[in-house]
DRENZA-921705 format. One record per residue: residue number from 1; residue in one letter; x, y, z of N, C-alpha, C, O in turn. Coordinates in steps of 0.1 Angstrom, whole numbers, plus 2048, in hexadecimal, padded with zeros to 3 digits. Example, Ala and Ser with C-alpha at 12.3 -4.5 7.8 and 13.67 -1.06 7.14 Angstrom:
! residues 2
{1; "a"; {884; 7C7; 84E}; {87B; 7D3; 84E}; {884; 7DF; 84E}; {88E; 7DF; 855}}
{2; "s"; {880; 7EA; 847}; {889; 7F5; 847}; {881; 800; 84F}; {886; 80B; 850}}
//
This chain:
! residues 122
{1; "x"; {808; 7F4; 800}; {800; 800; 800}; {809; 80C; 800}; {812; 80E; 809}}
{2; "x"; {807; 815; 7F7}; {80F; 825; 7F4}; {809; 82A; 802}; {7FF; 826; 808}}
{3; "x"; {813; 834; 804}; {811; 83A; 80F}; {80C; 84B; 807}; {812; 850; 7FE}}
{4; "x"; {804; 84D; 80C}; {7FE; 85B; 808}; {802; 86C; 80A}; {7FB; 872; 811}}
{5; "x"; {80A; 871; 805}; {813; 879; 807}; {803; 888; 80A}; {7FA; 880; 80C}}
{6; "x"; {800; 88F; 80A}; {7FD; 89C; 80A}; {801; 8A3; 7FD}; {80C; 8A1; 7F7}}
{7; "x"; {7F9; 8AC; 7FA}; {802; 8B6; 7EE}; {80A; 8C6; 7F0}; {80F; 8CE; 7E9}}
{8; "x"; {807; 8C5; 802}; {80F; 8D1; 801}; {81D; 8CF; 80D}; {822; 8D8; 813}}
{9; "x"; {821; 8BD; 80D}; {82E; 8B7; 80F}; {836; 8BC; 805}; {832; 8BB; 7FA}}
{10; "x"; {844; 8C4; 806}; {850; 8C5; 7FF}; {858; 8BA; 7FD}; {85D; 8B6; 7F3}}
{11; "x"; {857; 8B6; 80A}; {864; 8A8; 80A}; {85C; 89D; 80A}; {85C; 89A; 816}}
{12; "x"; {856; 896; 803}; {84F; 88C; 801}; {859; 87D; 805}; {850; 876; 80A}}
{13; "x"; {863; 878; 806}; {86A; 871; 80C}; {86D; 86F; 819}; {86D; 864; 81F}}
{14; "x"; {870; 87E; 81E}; {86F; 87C; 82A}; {862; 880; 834}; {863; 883; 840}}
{15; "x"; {859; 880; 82C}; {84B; 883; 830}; {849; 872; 833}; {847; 86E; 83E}}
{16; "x"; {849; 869; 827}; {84A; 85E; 82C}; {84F; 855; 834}; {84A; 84C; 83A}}
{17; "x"; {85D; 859; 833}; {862; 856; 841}; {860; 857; 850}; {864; 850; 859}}
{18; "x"; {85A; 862; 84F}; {853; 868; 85F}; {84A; 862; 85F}; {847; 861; 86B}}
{19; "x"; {840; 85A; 856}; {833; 859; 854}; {832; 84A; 856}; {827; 844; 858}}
{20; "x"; {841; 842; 854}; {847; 833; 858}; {84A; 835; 868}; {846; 82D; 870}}
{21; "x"; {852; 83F; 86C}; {854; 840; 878}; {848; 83F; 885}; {847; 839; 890}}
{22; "x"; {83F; 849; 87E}; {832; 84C; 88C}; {829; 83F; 884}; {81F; 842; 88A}}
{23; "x"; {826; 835; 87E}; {824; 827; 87F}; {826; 81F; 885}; {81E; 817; 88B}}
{24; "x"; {837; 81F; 885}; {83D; 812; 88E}; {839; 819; 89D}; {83A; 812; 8A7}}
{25; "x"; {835; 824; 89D}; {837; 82E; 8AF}; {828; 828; 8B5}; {827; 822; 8BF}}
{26; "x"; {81B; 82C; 8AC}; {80E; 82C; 8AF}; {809; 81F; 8AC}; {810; 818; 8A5}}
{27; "x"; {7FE; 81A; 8B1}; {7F7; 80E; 8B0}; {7EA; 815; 8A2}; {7E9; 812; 896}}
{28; "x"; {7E2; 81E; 8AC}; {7D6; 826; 8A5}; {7DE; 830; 8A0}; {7E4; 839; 8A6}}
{29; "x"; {7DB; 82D; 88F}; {7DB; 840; 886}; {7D0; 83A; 879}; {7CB; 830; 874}}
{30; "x"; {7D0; 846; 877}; {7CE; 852; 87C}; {7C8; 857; 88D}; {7BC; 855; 890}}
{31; "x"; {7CF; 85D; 894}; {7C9; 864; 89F}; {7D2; 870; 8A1}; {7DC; 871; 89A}}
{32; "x"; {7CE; 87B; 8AB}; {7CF; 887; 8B0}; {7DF; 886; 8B1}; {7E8; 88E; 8AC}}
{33; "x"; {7E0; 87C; 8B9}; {7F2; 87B; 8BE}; {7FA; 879; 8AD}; {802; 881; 8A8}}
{34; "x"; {7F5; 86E; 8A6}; {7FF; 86B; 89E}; {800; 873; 892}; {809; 875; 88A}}
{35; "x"; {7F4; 878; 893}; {7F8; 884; 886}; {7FE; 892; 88F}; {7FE; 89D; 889}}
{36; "x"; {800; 892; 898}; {80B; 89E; 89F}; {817; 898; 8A3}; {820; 8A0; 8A4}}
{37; "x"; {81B; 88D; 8A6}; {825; 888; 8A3}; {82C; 888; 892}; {836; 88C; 88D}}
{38; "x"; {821; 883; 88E}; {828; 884; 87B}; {82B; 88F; 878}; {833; 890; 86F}}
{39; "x"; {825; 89A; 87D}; {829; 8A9; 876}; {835; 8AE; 87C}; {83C; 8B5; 876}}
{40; "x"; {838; 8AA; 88C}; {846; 8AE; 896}; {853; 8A5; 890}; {85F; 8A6; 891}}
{41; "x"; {84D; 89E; 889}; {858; 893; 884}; {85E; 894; 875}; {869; 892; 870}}
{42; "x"; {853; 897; 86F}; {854; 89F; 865}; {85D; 8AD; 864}; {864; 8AD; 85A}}
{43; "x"; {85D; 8B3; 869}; {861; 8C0; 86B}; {871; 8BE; 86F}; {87A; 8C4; 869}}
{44; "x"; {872; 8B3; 87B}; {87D; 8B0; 882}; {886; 8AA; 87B}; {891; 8A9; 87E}}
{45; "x"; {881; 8A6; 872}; {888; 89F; 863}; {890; 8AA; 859}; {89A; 8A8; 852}}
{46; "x"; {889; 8B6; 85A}; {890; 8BF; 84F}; {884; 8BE; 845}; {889; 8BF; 83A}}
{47; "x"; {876; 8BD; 844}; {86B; 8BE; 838}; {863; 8C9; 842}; {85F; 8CB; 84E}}
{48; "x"; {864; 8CE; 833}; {85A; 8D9; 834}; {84B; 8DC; 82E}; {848; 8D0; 82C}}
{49; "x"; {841; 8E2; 82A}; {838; 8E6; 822}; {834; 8F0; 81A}; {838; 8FB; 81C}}
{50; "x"; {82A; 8EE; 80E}; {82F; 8F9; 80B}; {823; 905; 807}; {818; 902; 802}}
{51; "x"; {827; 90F; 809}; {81B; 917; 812}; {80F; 913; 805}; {810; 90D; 7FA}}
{52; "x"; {804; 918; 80E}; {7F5; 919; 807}; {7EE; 923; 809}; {7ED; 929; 814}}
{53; "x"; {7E8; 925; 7FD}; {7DE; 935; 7FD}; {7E7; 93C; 7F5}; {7F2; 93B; 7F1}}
{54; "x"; {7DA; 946; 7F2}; {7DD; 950; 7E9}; {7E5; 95B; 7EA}; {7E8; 95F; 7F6}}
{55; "x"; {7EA; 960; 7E1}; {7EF; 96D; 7E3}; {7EB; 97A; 7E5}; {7E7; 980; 7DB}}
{56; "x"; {7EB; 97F; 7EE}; {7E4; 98A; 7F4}; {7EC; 998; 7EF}; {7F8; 99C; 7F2}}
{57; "x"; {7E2; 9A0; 7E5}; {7E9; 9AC; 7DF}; {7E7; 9B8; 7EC}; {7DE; 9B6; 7F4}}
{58; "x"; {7EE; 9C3; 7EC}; {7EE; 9CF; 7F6}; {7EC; 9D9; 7E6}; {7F3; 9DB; 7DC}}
{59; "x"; {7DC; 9DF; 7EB}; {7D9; 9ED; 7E8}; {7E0; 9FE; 7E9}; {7DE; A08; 7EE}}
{60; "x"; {7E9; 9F9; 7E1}; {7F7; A07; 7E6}; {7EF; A14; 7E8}; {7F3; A1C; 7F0}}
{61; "x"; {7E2; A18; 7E1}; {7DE; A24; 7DF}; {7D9; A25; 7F0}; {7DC; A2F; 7F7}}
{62; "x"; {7D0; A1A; 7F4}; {7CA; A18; 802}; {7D1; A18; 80A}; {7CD; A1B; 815}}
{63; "x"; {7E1; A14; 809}; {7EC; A0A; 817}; {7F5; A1A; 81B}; {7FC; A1D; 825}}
{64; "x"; {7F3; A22; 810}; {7FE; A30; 811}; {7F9; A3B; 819}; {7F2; A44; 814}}
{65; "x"; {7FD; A3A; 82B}; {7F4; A43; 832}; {7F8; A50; 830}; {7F1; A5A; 832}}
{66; "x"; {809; A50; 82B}; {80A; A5D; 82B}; {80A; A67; 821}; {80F; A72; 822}}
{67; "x"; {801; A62; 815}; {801; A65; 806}; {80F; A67; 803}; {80E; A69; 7F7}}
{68; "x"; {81C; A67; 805}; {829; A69; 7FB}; {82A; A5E; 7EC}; {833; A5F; 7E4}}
{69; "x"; {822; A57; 7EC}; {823; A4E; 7DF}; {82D; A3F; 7DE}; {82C; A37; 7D5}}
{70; "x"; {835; A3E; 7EC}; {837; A38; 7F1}; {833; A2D; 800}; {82F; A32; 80A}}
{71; "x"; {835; A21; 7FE}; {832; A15; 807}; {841; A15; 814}; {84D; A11; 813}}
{72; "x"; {83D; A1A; 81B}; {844; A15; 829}; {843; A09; 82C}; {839; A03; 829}}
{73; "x"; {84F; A01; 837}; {84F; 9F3; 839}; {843; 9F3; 841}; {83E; 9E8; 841}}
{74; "x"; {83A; 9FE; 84B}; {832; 9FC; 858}; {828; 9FA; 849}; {825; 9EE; 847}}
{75; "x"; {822; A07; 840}; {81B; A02; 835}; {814; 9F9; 830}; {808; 9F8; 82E}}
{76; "x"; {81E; 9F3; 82E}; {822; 9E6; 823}; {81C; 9DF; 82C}; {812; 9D9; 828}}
{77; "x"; {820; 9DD; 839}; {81E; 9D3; 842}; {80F; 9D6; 846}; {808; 9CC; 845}}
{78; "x"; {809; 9E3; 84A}; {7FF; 9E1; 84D}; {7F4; 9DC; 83D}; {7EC; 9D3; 83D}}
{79; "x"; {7F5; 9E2; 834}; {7EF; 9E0; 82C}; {7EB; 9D0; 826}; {7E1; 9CA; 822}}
{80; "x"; {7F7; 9CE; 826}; {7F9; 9B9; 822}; {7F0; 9B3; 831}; {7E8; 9AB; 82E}}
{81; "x"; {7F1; 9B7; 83F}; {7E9; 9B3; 84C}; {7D6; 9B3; 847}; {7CD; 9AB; 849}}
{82; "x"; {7D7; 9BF; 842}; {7C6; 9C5; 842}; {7C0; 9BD; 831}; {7B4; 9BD; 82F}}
{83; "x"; {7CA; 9B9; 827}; {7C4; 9B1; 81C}; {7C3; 9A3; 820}; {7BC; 99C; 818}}
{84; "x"; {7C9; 99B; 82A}; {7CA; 98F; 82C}; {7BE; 98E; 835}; {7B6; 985; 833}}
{85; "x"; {7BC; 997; 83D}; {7B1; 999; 846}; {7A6; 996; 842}; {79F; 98D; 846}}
{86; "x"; {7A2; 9A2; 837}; {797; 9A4; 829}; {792; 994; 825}; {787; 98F; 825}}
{87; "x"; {7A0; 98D; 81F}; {7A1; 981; 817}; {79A; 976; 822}; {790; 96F; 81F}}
{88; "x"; {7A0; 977; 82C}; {796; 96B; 836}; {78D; 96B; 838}; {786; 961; 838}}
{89; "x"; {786; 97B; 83D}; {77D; 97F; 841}; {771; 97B; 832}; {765; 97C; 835}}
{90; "x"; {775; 979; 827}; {76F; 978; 81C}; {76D; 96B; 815}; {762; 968; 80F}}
{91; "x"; {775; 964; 816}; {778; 955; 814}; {76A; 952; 822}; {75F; 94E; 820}}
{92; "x"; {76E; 954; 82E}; {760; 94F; 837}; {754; 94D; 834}; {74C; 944; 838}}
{93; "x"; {753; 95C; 82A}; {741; 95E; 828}; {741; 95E; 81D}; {73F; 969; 818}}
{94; "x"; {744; 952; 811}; {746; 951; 805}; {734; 94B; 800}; {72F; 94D; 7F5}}
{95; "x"; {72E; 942; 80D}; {71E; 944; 808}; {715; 94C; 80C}; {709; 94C; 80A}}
{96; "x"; {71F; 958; 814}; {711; 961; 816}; {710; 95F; 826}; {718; 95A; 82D}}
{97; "x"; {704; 963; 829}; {705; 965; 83A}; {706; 96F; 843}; {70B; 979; 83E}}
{98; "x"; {703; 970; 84C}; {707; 97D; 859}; {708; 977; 863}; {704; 96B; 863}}
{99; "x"; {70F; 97E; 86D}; {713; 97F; 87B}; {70C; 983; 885}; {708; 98E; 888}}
{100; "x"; {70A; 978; 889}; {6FE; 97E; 894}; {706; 97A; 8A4}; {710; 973; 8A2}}
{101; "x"; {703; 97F; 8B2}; {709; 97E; 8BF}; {6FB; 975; 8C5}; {6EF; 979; 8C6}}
{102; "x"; {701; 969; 8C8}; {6FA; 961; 8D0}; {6FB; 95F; 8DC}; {706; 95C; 8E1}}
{103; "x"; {6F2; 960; 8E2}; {6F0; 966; 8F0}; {6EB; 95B; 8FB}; {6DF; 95A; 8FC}}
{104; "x"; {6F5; 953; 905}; {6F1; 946; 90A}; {6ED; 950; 918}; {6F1; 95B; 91B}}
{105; "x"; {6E2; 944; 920}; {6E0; 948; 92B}; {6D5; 953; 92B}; {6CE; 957; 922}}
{106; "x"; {6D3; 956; 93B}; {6CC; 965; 938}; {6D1; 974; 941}; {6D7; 972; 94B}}
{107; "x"; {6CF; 97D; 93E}; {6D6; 989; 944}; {6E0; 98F; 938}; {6DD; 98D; 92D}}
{108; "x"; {6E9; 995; 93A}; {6F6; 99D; 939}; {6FE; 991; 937}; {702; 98A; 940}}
{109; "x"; {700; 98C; 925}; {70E; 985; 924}; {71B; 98D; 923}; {719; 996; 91B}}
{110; "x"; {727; 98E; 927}; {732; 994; 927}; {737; 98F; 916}; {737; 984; 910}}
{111; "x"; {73B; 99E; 913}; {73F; 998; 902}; {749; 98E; 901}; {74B; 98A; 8F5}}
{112; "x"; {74E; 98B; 907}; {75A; 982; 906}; {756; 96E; 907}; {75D; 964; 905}}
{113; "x"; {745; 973; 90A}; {740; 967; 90A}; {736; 962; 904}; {731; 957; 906}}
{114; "x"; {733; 96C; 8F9}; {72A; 96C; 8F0}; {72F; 962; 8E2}; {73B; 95F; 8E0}}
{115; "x"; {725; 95D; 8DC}; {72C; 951; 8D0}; {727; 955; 8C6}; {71B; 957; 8C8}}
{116; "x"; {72A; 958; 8BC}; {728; 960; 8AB}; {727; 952; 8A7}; {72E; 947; 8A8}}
{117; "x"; {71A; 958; 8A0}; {712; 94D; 89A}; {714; 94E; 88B}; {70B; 956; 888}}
{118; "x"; {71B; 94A; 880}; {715; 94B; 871}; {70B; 944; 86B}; {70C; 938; 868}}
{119; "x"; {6FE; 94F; 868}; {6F3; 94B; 864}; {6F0; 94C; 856}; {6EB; 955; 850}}
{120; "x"; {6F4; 93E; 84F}; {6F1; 93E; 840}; {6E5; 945; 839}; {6D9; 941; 83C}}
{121; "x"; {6E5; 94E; 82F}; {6DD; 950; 82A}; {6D0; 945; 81E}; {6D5; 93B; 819}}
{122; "x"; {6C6; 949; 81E}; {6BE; 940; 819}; {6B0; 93B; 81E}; {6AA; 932; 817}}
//
Protein backbone atom coordinates (compact mmCIF):
# COMPACT_ATOMS: atom_id res chain seq x y z
CA UNK A 1 0.00 0.00 0.00
CA UNK A 2 1.54 3.67 -1.22
CA UNK A 3 1.71 5.83 1.55
CA UNK A 4 -0.21 9.08 0.77
CA UNK A 5 1.86 12.15 0.68
CA UNK A 6 -0.33 15.63 0.97
CA UNK A 7 0.24 18.18 -1.84
CA UNK A 8 1.53 20.89 0.13
CA UNK A 9 4.62 18.32 1.49
CA UNK A 10 7.95 19.74 -0.08
CA UNK A 11 9.97 16.81 1.01
CA UNK A 12 7.94 14.00 0.09
CA UNK A 13 10.56 11.31 1.17
CA UNK A 14 11.11 12.44 4.22
CA UNK A 15 7.50 13.13 4.81
CA UNK A 16 7.36 9.37 4.39
CA UNK A 17 9.78 8.63 6.53
CA UNK A 18 8.31 10.40 9.46
CA UNK A 19 5.10 8.87 8.39
CA UNK A 20 7.06 5.12 8.77
CA UNK A 21 8.37 6.37 11.95
CA UNK A 22 5.02 7.57 13.99
CA UNK A 23 3.59 3.92 12.65
CA UNK A 24 6.09 1.77 14.19
CA UNK A 25 5.55 4.58 17.54
CA UNK A 26 1.39 4.43 17.49
CA UNK A 27 -0.90 1.36 17.64
CA UNK A 28 -4.17 3.76 16.55
CA UNK A 29 -3.73 6.37 13.37
CA UNK A 30 -5.02 8.23 12.43
CA UNK A 31 -5.48 10.02 15.87
CA UNK A 32 -4.92 13.46 17.62
CA UNK A 33 -1.37 12.26 18.98
CA UNK A 34 -0.09 10.68 15.84
CA UNK A 35 -0.77 13.19 13.45
CA UNK A 36 1.10 15.76 15.85
CA UNK A 37 3.68 13.56 16.26
CA UNK A 38 3.98 13.15 12.33
CA UNK A 39 4.09 16.89 11.84
CA UNK A 40 7.04 17.39 14.98
CA UNK A 41 8.83 14.69 13.15
CA UNK A 42 8.37 15.93 10.14
CA UNK A 43 9.72 19.18 10.66
CA UNK A 44 12.50 17.62 12.97
CA UNK A 45 13.64 15.88 9.92
CA UNK A 46 14.35 19.05 7.87
CA UNK A 47 10.70 19.01 5.64
CA UNK A 48 9.01 21.69 5.25
CA UNK A 49 5.64 22.98 3.43
CA UNK A 50 4.65 24.93 1.10
CA UNK A 51 2.69 27.88 1.77
CA UNK A 52 -1.13 28.09 0.67
CA UNK A 53 -3.44 30.87 -0.34
CA UNK A 54 -3.50 33.55 -2.32
CA UNK A 55 -1.70 36.53 -2.93
CA UNK A 56 -2.84 39.40 -1.20
CA UNK A 57 -2.34 42.80 -3.27
CA UNK A 58 -1.76 46.32 -1.00
CA UNK A 59 -3.93 49.31 -2.40
CA UNK A 60 -0.90 51.91 -2.63
CA UNK A 61 -3.43 54.79 -3.26
CA UNK A 62 -5.39 53.58 0.21
CA UNK A 63 -2.05 52.19 2.33
CA UNK A 64 -0.20 55.95 1.69
CA UNK A 65 -1.18 57.89 4.96
CA UNK A 66 1.02 60.48 4.34
CA UNK A 67 0.14 61.32 0.56
CA UNK A 68 4.11 61.67 -0.49
CA UNK A 69 3.51 59.05 -3.25
CA UNK A 70 5.51 56.79 -1.50
CA UNK A 71 4.95 53.27 0.68
CA UNK A 72 6.83 53.33 4.05
CA UNK A 73 7.91 49.90 5.70
CA UNK A 74 5.05 50.85 8.77
CA UNK A 75 2.75 51.41 5.34
CA UNK A 76 3.36 48.59 3.53
CA UNK A 77 2.99 46.71 6.56
CA UNK A 78 -0.14 48.13 7.74
CA UNK A 79 -1.74 48.04 4.43
CA UNK A 80 -0.66 44.07 3.45
CA UNK A 81 -2.34 43.49 7.63
CA UNK A 82 -5.77 45.25 6.59
CA UNK A 83 -6.05 43.27 2.84
CA UNK A 84 -5.37 39.91 4.41
CA UNK A 85 -7.91 40.86 7.00
CA UNK A 86 -10.47 42.02 4.15
CA UNK A 87 -9.46 38.51 2.30
CA UNK A 88 -10.63 36.26 5.40
CA UNK A 89 -13.12 38.28 6.49
CA UNK A 90 -14.53 37.63 2.83
CA UNK A 91 -13.64 34.08 2.04
CA UNK A 92 -16.04 33.50 5.48
CA UNK A 93 -19.09 35.02 4.01
CA UNK A 94 -18.56 33.68 0.55
CA UNK A 95 -22.55 32.40 0.79
CA UNK A 96 -23.87 35.35 2.18
CA UNK A 97 -25.06 35.67 5.76
CA UNK A 98 -24.89 38.14 8.91
CA UNK A 99 -23.66 38.27 12.33
CA UNK A 100 -25.85 38.18 14.80
CA UNK A 101 -24.67 38.23 19.13
CA UNK A 102 -26.16 35.30 20.81
CA UNK A 103 -27.21 35.82 23.99
CA UNK A 104 -27.14 32.60 26.63
CA UNK A 105 -28.76 32.82 29.87
CA UNK A 106 -30.76 35.67 31.21
CA UNK A 107 -29.78 39.31 32.36
CA UNK A 108 -26.57 41.34 31.35
CA UNK A 109 -24.19 38.86 29.17
CA UNK A 110 -20.63 40.37 29.51
CA UNK A 111 -19.30 40.80 25.85
CA UNK A 112 -16.62 38.56 26.22
CA UNK A 113 -19.19 35.91 26.64
CA UNK A 114 -21.40 36.41 23.98
CA UNK A 115 -21.18 33.67 20.84
CA UNK A 116 -21.60 35.22 17.13
CA UNK A 117 -23.79 33.25 15.38
CA UNK A 118 -23.48 33.12 11.33
CA UNK A 119 -26.87 33.13 9.98
CA UNK A 120 -27.08 31.82 6.45
CA UNK A 121 -29.15 33.59 4.17
CA UNK A 122 -32.16 32.03 2.52
Amino acid sequence: MASKVPDNVKNPAIYKKAKAKMKRKFDVTPSAYSSGYLVQEYKRMGGTYKAVGGIVTVDETKSDLDNDGKLSKYERKRGTAIAKSMAKQAKGMQNGGTVMVQSRGCGAIMPDKQKMTRVPRG
